[in-house]
C-alpha positions, -999 to +999 in steps of 0.1 A: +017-445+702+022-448+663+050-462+647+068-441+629+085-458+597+106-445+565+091-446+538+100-427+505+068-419+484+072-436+447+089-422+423+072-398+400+080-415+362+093-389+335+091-411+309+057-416+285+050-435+256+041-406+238+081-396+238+086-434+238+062-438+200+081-407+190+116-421+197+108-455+179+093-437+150+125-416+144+148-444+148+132-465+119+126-432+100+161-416+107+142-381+110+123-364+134+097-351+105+097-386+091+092-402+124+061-375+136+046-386+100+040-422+117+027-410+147+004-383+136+022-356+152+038-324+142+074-321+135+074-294+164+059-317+186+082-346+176+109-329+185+098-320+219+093-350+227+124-364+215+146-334+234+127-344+268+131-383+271+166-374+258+167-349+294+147-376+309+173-405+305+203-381+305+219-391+274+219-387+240+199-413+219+212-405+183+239-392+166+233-360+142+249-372+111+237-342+087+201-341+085+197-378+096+193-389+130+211-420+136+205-445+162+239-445+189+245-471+213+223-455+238+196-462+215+204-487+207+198-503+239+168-483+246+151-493+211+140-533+221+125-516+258+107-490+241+091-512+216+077-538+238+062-511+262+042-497+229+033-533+222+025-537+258+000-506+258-014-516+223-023-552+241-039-531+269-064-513+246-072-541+231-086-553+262-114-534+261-121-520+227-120-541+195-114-516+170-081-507+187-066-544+188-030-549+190-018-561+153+006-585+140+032-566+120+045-592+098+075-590+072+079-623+045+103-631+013+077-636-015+075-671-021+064-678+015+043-640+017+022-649-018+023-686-019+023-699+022+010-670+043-023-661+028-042-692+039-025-690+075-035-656+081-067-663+068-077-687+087-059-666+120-080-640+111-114-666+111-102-672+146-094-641+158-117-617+135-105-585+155-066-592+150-051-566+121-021-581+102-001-557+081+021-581+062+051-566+040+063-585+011+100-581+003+133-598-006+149-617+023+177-588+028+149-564+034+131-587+053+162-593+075+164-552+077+129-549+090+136-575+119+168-558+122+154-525+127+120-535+149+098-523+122+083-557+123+076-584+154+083-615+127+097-625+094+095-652+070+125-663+052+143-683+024+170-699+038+181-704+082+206-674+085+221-668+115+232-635+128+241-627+168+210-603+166+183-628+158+164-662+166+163-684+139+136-710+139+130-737+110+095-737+099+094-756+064+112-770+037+105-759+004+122-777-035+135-754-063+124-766-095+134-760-132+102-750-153+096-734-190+066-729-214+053-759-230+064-746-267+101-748-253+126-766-270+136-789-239+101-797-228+093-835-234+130-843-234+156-851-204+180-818-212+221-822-207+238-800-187+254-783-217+214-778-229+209-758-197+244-737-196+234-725-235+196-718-224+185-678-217+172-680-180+151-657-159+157-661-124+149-632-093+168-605-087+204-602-066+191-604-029+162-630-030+162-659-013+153-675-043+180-659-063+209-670-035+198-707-039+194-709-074+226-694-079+243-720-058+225-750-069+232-737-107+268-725-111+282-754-090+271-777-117+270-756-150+300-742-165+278-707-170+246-693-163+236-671-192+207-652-170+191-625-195+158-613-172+163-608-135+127-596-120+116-587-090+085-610-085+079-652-088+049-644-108+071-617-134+094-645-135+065-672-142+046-648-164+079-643-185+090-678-188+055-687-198+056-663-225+084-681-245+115-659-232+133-683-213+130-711-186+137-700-149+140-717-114+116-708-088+099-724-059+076-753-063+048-735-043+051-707-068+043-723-098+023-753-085-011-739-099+008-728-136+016-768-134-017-777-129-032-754-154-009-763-181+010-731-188+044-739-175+065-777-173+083-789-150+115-799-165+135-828-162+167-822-159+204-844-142+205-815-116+201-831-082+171-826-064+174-789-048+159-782-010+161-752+007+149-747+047+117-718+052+126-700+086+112-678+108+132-650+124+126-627+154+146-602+175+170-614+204+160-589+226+124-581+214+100-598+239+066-606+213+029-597+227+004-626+228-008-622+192+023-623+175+034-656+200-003-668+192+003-665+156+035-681+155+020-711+173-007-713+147+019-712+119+040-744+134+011-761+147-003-762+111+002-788+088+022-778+054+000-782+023+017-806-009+026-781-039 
């Protein structure tokens, strides 16, 4: 005589990561036709499979705000999940075929992306020659935005921020310095205060990390800052104040091989010595694949090189 016993067959899933890419795509795109661009799929097709996880979960995902598709708590919610599981299933491929390996999507201010990461990556990479690392260079706001928005697994940053959505993790410490041409008129002299407050200065632009500090560290000790160039870039900044047009305040790391070669000075000034904290930053509720954990673990467990 058999047994008989209740049992339910499994559940059929409705869910795939085909409507999963798609939703992830639109929500950092705010567009279905932006979002299909990403995945390589039609703005038809997009939309399909947008309207059937929508029927799948039984909720809207976005709200239609005019032609943009923005994400609504739902989605909110969902956004984190759906991410991992593409992460997940990029990790599986790259089980068994190199030339699909799962990549480190990387986002960095630009004294740490051009000065700090190069080397690291490079020698991740001599470790782990099948790893891709698409690294985007940006201010720390944007690079905030990207972490914000999961276009990105990690970001570099000027400065430990804290916000409820993030980890923040200190990495480094990094000195502002004071530097101008050689021909400038304060080179080879300790400058006053009221020296530097007269001076034309080139610093970054609003939004840096780089700009935030050196505004602090500047206008609490000078009684104005009379900043004539704002630029987008250390090396604009270094390339105009080694051109005569000003001095400016940048990272050590940024100008420690214009030091060594001559074509900016460091300049001695009363201002107190001016440290600022590197951090890395990821997503409370984004659970990293192996690479990007394997990657941060290379980046604390190296040593920092001396400027």
């Amino acid at each position: 005589m058999t047994e008989k016993t209740d049992q339910h067959p499994p559940q059929r899933l409705r869910l795939t990561l085909r409507q999963l890419e798609v939703f992830a795509a639109t929500a950092r795109a705010g567009s279905t036709r932006a979002g299909a661009e990403q995945v390589a799929r039609s703005q038809s097709a997009a939309s399909t499979a947008l309207a059937e996880l929508e029927s799948s979960v039984g909720v809207q995902l976005f709200d239609r705000v005019g032609r943009r598709l923005v994400l609504n708590e739902n989605g909110r919610a969902l956004l984190p999940r759906a991410a991992a599981m593409i992460e997940d299933a990029a990790e599986v491929e790259a089980l068994f075929s190199a030339a699909h390996a799962a990549s480190l999507r990387l986002a960095s201010s630009f004294t740490i992306g051009e000065y700090l990461l190069p080397p690291l990556i490079a020698r991740w990479k001599s470790a782990h020659p099948h790893s891709q690392v698409r690294l985007a260079i940006a201010n720390t706001r944007d690079v905030l935005e990207a972490v914000a928005s999961f276009d990105v697994d990690v970001g570099f940053i000027e400065g430990a921020r804290t916000h409820p959505e993030f980890v923040v993790r200190r990495w480094r410490q990094d000195e502002l310095i004071v530097v101008a041409a050689p021909s400038h008129p304060l080179v080879g002299r300790r400058c006053t205060l009221a020296q530097l407050a007269a001076a034309t200065w080139i610093l970054r632009e609003l939004g840096s990390g780089t700009r935030e500090v050196a505004d602090r560290w500047l206008v609490a000790r000078l009684p104005h800052v009379n900043v004539e160039l704002e630029l987008g870039s250390n090396e604009a900044v270094k390339r105009a104040v080694g051109s005569g047009l000003g001095i400016g305040c940048l990272s050590h790391h940024a100008v420690a091989d214009a030091l060594r070669e001559g074509w900016l000075v460091h300049l001695r000034t009363p201002l107190p010595p001016m440290t600022r904290t590197l951090a890395v930053v990821t997503h409370k509720t984004k659970r990293l694949g192996a690479a990007a954990q394997g990657f941060l673990q290379h980046c604390f467990d190296e040593q920092p090189a001396t400027p």
